[in-house]
Backbone bond lengths (Angstrom), bond angles and torsions (degrees), N, CA, C in turn:
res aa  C-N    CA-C-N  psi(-1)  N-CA   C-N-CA  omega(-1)  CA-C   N-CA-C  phi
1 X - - - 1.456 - - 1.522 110.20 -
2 X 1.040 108.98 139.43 1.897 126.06 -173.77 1.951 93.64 -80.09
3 X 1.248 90.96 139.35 1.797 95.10 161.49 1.484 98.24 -123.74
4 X 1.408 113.21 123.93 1.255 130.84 171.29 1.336 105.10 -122.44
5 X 1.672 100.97 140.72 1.432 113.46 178.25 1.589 112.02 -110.43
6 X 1.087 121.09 141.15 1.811 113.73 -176.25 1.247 97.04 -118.16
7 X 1.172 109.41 161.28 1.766 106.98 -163.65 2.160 83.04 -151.84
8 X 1.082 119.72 93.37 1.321 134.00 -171.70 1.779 126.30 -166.93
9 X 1.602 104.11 112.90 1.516 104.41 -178.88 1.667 121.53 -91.42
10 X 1.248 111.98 1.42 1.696 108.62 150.12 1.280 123.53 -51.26
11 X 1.142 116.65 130.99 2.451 104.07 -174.26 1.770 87.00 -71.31
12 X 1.497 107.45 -46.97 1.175 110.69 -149.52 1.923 121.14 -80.35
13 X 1.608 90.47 -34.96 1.976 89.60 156.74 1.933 114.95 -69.82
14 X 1.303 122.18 -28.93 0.882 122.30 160.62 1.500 126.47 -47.91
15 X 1.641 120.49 -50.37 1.221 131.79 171.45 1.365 102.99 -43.44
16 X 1.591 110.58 -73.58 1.386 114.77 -175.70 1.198 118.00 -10.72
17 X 1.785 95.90 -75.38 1.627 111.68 -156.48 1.291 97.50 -81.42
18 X 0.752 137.60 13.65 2.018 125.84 156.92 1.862 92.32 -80.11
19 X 1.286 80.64 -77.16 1.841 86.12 -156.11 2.131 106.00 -30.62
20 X 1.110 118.29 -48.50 1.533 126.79 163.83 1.396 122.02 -33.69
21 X 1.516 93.99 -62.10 1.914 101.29 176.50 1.350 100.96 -85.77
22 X 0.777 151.14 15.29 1.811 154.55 132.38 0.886 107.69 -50.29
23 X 1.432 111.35 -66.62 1.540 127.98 -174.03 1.847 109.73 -59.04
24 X 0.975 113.03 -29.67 1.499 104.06 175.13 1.650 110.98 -99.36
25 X 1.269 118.26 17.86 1.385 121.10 160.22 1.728 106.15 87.91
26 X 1.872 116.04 18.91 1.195 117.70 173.71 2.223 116.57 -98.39
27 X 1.336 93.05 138.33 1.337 95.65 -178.64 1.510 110.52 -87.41
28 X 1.393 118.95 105.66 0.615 125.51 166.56 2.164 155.18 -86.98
29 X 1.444 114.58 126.93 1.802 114.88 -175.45 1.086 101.42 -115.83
30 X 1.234 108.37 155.76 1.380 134.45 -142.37 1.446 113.91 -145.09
31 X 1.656 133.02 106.44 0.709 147.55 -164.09 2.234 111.24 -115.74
32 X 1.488 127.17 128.86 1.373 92.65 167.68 1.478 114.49 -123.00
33 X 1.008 104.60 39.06 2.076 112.64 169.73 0.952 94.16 -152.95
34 X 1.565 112.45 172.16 1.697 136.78 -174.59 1.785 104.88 -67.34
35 X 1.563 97.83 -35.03 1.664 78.70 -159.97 1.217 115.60 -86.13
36 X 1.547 105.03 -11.25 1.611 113.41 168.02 1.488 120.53 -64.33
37 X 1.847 111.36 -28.52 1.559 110.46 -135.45 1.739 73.93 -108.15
38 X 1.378 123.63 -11.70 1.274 114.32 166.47 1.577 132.93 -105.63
39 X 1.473 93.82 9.71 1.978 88.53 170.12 1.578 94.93 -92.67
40 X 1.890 101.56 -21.78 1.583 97.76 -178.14 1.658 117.25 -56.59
41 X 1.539 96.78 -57.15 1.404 89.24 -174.91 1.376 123.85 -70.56
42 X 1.758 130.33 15.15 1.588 138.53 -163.01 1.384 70.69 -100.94
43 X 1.667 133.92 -68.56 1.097 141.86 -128.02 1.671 110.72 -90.64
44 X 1.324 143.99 1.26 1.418 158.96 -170.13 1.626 114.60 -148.04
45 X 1.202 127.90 138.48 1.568 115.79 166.03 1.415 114.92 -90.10
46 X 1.694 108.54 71.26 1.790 97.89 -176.00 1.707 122.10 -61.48
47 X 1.694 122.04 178.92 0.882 89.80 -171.77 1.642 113.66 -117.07
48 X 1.438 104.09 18.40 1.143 141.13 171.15 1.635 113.37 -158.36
49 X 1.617 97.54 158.32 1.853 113.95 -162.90 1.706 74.70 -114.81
50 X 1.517 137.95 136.70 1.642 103.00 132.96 1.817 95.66 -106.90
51 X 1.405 102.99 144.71 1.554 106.43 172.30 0.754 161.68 -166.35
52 X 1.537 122.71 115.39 1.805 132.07 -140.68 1.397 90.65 -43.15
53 X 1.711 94.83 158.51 1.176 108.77 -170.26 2.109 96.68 -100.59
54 X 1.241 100.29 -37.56 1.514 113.82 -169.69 1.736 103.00 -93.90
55 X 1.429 119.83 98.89 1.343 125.92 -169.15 1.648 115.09 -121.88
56 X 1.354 107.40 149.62 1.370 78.65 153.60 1.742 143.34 -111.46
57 X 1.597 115.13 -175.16 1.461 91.51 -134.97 1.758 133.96 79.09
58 X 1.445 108.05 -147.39 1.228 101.11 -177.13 1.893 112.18 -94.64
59 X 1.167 100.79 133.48 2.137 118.57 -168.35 1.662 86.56 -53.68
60 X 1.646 72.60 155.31 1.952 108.03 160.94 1.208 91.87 -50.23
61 X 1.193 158.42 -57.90 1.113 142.74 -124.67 1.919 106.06 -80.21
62 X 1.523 91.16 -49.62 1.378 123.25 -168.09 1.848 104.91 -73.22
63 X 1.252 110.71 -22.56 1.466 120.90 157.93 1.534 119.42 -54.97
64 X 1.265 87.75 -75.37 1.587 113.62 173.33 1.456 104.06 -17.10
65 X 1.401 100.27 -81.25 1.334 128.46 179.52 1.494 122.15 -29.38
66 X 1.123 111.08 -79.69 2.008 127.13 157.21 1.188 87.05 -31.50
67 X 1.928 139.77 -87.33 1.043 102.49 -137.60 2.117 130.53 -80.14
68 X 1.519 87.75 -2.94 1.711 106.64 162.86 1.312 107.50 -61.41
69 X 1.423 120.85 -42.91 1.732 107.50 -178.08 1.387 117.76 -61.46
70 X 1.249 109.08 -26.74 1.586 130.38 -153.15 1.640 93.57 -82.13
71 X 1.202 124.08 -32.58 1.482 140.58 -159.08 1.381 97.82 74.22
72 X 1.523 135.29 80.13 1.492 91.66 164.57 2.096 73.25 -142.89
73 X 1.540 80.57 114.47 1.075 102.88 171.08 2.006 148.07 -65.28
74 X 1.503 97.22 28.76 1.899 120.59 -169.84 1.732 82.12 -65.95
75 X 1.314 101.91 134.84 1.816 117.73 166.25 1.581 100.64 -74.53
76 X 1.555 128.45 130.05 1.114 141.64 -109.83 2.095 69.02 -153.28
77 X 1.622 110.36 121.33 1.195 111.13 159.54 1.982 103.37 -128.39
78 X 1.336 102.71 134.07 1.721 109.92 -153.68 1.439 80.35 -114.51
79 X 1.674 103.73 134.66 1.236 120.93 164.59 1.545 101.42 -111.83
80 X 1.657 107.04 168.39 1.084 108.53 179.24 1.789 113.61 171.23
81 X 1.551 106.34 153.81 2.044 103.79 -143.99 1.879 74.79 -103.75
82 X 1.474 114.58 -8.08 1.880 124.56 -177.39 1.942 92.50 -69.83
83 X 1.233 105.82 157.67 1.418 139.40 169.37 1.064 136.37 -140.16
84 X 1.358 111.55 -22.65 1.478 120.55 179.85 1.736 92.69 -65.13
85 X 1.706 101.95 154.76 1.834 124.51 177.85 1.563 78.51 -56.18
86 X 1.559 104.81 -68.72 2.274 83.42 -144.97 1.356 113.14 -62.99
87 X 1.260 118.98 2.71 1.365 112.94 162.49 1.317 125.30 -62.54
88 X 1.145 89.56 -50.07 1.885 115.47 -177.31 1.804 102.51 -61.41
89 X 1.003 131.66 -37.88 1.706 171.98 -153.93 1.726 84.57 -79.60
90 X 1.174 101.69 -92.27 1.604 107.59 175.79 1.118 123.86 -16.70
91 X 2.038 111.15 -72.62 0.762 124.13 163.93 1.844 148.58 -42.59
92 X 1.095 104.08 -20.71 1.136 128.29 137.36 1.109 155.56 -20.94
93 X 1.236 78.95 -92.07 2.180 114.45 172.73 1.937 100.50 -75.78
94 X 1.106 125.89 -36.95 1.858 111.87 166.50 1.647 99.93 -53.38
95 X 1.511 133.04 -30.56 1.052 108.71 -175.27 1.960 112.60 121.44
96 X 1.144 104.58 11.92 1.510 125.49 165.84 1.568 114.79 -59.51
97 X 1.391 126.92 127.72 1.107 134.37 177.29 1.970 103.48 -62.21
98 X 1.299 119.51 -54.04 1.348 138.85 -135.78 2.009 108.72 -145.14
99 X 1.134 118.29 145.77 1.513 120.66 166.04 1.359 106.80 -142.93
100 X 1.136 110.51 125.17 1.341 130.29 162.31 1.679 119.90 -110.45
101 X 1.409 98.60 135.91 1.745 88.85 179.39 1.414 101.73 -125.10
102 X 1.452 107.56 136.51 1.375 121.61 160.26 1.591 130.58 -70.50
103 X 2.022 107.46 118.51 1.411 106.01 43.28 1.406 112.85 -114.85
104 X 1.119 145.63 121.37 1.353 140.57 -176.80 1.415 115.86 -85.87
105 X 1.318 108.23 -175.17 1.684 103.35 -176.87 1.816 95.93 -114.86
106 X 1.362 106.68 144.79 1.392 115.62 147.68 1.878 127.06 -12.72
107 X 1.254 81.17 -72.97 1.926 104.21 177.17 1.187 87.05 -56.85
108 X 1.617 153.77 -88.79 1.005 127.90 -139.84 2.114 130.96 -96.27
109 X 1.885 97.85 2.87 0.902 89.50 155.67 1.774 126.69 -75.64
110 X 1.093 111.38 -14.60 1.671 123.21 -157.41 1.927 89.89 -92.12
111 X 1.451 113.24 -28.37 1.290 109.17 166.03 1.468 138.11 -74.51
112 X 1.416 92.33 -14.03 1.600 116.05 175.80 1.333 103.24 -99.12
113 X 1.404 147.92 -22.58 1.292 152.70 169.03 1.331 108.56 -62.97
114 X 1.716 117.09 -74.68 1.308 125.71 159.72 1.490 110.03 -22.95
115 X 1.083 114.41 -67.53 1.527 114.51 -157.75 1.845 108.13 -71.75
116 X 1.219 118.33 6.09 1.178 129.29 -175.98 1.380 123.12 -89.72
117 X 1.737 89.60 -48.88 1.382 122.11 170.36 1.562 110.45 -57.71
118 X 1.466 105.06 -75.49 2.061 110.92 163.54 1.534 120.84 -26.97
119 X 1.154 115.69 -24.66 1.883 133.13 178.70 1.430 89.91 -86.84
120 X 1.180 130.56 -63.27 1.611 122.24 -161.22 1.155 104.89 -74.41
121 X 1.652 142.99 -36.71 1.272 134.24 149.86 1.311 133.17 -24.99
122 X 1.581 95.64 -65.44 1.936 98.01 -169.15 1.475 88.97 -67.01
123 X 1.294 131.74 -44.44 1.722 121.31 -176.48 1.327 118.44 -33.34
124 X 1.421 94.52 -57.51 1.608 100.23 -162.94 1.591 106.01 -75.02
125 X 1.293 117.09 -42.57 1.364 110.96 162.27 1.518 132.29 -43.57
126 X 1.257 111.05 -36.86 1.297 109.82 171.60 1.604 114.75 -69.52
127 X 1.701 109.10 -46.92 1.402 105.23 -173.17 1.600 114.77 -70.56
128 X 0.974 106.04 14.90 1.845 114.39 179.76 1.674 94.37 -110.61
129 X 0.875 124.03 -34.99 1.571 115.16 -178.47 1.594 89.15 -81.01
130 X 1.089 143.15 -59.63 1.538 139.33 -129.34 1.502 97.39 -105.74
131 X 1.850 132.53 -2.10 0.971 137.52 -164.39 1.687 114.31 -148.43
132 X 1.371 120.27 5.61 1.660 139.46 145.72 1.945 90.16 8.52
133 X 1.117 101.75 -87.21 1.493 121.42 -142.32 1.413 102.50 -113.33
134 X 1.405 97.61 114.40 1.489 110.66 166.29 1.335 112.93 -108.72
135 X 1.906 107.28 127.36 1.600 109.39 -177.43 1.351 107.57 -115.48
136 X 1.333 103.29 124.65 1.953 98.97 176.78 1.261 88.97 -114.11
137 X 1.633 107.31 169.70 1.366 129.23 175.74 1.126 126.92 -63.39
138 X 1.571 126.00 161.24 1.604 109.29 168.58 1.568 84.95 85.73
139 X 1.566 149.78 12.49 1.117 132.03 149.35 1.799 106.54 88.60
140 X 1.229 118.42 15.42 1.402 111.87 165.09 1.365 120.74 -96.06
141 X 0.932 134.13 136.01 1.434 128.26 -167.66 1.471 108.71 -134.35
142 X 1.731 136.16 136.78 1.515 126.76 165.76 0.754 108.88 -128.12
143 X 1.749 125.22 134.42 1.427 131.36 173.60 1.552 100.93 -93.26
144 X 1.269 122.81 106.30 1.299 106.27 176.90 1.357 114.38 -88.31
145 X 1.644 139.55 23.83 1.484 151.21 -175.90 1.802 86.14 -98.40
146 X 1.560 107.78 -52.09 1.682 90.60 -146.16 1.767 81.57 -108.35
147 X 1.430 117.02 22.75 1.409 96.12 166.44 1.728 115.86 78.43
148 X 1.062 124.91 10.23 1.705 139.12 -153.00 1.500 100.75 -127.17
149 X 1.784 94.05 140.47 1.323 116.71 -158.01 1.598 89.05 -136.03
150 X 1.184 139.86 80.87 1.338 132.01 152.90 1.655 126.65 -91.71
151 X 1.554 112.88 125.32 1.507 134.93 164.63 0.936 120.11 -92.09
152 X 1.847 113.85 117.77 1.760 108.96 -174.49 1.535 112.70 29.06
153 X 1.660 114.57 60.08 1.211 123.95 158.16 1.735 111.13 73.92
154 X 1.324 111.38 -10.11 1.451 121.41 -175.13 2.017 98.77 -92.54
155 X 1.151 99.16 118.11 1.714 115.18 -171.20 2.167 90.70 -65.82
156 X 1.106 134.64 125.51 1.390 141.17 163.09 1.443 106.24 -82.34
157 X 0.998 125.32 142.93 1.442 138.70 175.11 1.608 117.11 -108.21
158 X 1.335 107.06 70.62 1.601 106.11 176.07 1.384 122.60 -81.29
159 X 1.416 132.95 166.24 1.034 120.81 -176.11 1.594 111.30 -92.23
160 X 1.152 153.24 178.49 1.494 147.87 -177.47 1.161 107.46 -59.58
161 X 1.323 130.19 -64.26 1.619 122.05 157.20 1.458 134.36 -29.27
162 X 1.016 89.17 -43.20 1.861 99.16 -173.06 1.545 89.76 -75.41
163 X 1.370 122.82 -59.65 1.615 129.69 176.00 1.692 96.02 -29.07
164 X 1.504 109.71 -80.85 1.436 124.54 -164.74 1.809 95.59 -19.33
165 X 1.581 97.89 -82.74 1.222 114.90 -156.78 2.008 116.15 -66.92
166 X 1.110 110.76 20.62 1.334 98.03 -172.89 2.019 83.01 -132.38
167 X 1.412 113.18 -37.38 1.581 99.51 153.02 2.087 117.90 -42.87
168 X 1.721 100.93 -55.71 1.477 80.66 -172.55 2.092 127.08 -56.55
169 X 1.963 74.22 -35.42 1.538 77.86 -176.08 1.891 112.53 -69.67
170 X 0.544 138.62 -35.62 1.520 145.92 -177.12 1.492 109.84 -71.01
171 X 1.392 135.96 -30.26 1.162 139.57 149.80 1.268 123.52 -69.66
172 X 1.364 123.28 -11.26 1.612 115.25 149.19 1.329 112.93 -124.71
173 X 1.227 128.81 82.27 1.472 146.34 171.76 1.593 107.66 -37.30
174 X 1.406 127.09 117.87 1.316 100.86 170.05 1.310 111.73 107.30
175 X 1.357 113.84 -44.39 2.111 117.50 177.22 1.582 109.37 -92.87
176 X 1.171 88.08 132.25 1.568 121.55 -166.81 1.836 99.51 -62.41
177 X 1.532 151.03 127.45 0.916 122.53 166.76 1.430 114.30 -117.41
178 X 1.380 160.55 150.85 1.294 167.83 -128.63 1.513 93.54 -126.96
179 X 1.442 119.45 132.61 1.642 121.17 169.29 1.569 88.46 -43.14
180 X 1.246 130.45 -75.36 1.430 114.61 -149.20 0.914 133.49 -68.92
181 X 1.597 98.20 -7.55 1.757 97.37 175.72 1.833 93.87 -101.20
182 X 0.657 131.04 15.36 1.509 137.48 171.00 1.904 95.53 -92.57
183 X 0.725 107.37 -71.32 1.806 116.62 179.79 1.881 106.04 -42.99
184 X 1.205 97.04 -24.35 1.971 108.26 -167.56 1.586 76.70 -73.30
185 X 1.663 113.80 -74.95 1.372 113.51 -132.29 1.727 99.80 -83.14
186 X 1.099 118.42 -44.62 1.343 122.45 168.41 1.055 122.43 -27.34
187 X 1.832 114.32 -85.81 0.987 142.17 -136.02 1.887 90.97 -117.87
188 X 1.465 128.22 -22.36 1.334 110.07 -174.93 1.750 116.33 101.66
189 X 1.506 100.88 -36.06 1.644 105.51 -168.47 1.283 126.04 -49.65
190 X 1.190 137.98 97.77 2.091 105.28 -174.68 1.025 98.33 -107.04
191 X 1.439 120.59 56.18 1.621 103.91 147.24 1.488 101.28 -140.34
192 X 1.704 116.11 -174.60 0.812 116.91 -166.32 1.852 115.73 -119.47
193 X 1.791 107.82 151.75 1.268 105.65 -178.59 1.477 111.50 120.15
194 X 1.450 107.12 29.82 1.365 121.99 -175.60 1.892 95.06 -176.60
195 X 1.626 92.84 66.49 1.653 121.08 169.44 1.489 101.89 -94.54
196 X 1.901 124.77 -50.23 1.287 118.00 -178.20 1.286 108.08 -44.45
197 X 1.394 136.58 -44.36 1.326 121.00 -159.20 1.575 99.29 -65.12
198 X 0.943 124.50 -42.35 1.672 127.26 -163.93 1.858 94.84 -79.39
199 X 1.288 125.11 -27.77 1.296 109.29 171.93 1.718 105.36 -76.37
200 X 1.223 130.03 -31.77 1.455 127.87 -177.55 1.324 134.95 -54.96
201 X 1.470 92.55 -36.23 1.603 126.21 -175.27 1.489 87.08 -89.32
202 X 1.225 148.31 -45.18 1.283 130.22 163.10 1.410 125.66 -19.69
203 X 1.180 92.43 -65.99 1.670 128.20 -146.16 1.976 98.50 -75.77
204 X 1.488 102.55 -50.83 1.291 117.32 145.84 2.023 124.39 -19.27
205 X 1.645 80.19 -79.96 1.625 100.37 -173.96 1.455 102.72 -65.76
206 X 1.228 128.53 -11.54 1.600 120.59 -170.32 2.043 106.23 -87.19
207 X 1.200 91.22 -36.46 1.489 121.77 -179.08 1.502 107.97 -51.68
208 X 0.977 118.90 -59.62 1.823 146.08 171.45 1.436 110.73 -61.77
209 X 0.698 116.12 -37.91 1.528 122.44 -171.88 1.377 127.84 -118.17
210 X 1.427 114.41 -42.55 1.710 118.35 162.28 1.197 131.89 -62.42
211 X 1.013 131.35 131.24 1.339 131.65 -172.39 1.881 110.35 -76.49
212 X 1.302 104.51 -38.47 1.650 103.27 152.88 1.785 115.11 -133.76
213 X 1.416 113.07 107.59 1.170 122.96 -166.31 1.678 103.05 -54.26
214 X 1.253 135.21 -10.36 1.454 120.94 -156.06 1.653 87.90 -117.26
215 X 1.706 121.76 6.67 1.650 96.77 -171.93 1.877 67.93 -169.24
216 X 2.017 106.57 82.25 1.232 113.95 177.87 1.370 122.85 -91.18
217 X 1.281 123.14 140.56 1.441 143.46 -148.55 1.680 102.45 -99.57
218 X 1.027 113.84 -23.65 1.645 102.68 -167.79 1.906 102.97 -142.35
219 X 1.457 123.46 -36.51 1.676 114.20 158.09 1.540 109.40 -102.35
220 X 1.300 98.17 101.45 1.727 106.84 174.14 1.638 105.82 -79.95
221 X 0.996 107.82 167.92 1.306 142.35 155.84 1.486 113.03 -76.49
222 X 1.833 112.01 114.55 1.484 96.85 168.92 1.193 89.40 -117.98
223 X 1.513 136.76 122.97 1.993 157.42 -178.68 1.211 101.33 -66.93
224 X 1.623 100.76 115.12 1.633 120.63 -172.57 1.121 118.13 85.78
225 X 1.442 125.78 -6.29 1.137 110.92 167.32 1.698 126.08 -131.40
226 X 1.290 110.52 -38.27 1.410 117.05 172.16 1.406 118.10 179.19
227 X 1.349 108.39 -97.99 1.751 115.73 -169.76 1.560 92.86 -152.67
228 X 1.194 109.22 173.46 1.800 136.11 163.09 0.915 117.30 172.92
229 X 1.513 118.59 151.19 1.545 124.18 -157.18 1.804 86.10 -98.79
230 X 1.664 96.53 158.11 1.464 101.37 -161.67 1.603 100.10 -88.45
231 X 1.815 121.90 147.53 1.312 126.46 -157.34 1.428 90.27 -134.95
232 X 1.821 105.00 41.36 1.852 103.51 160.44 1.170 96.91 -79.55
């Protein structure tokens, strides 16, 4: 099942696009200003954004935007009552998968959804064939195909969790991640009050893998905010 987030203050385009992405078997949250529809999308890994462009508070546009700085990469479908090109132009360039302008039809928003989805497929499929095995320095190596964690040639035995979460962190070298959005993508949880587990599994994964668990070489500590794997 798809989790799509809609980020729209019409009751009634809102209505629409639920009952539609229902209809194609997506679970859908529902946001109706920017600042809501963007702690949403910091705080869940949906698997689509759709999102008015005209909000209130701060615009789709300005969403968009934040969440491209942030890296967090959800395919971004932009509605909007605008027509003019540099609108469309804008929209774009913040980093939008898709533009749609209102009023559109049914049939062809659900064709632009679909076809969004088919893009994030063949992607990810490819980057799983073309990206198996991640090798960092210092002799750690992860096969994320066969599930394998070898140190200086010595195979580690993590548990699926510990696996999960040291694949996410090590595939983005460098990005900061939040217990809770660690608990989202990991573990599934979106709520909050179950951070120890994500500090445990740390503490765990540091043990296994660090060469001195109390002064760690490859999952740092970033203060105030969470963890990231190190991008020396």
């Amino acid at each position: 099942m798809k989790n799509v987030l809609i980020v729209e203050d019409d009751p009634d385009i809102l209505q629409l696009l639920q009952i539609h992405l229902q209809d194609l078997g997506c679970k859908t949250q529902i946001a109706s200003d920017g600042e809501a529809g963007l702690q949403a999308a910091i705080d869940f890994p949906y698997d689509l954004i759709v999102l008015d462009v005209m909000l209130p508070g701060i615009d789709g546009l300005e969403v968009c935007r934040q969440l491209r700085a942030m890296k967090i990469p959800t395919p971004v479908l932009m509605l909007t009552a605008r027509s003019e090109e540099i609108d469309k132009v804008l929209g774009l360039e913040t980093g939008a998968d898709d533009y749609l302008t209102k009023p559109f039809s049914v049939r062809e928003f659900i064709a632009r959804v679909k076809a969004i989805f088919r893009r994030v497929k063949m992607i990810k499929e490819a980057d799983e064939q073309q990206a198996s095995i991640i090798a960092i320095k210092q002799g750690l190596t992860i096969d994320k195909n066969k599930r394998k964690v070898t140190l200086k040639g010595q195979r580690l035995e993590l548990t699926p969790k510990e696996f999960d979460l040291l694949v996410l962190l090590a595939s983005n070298p460098g990005h900061s991640y939040s217990r809770k959005r660690l608990l989202s993508v990991v573990w599934g949880y979106d709520f909050e009050g179950y951070e120890h587990t994500v500090n445990s599994h740390i503490n765990r994964l540091r043990a296994k893998i660090e060469p001195d668990p109390n002064q760690p070489s490859y999952i740092l500590t970033t203060w105030g905010v969470g963890y990231r794997f190190t991008d020396d």
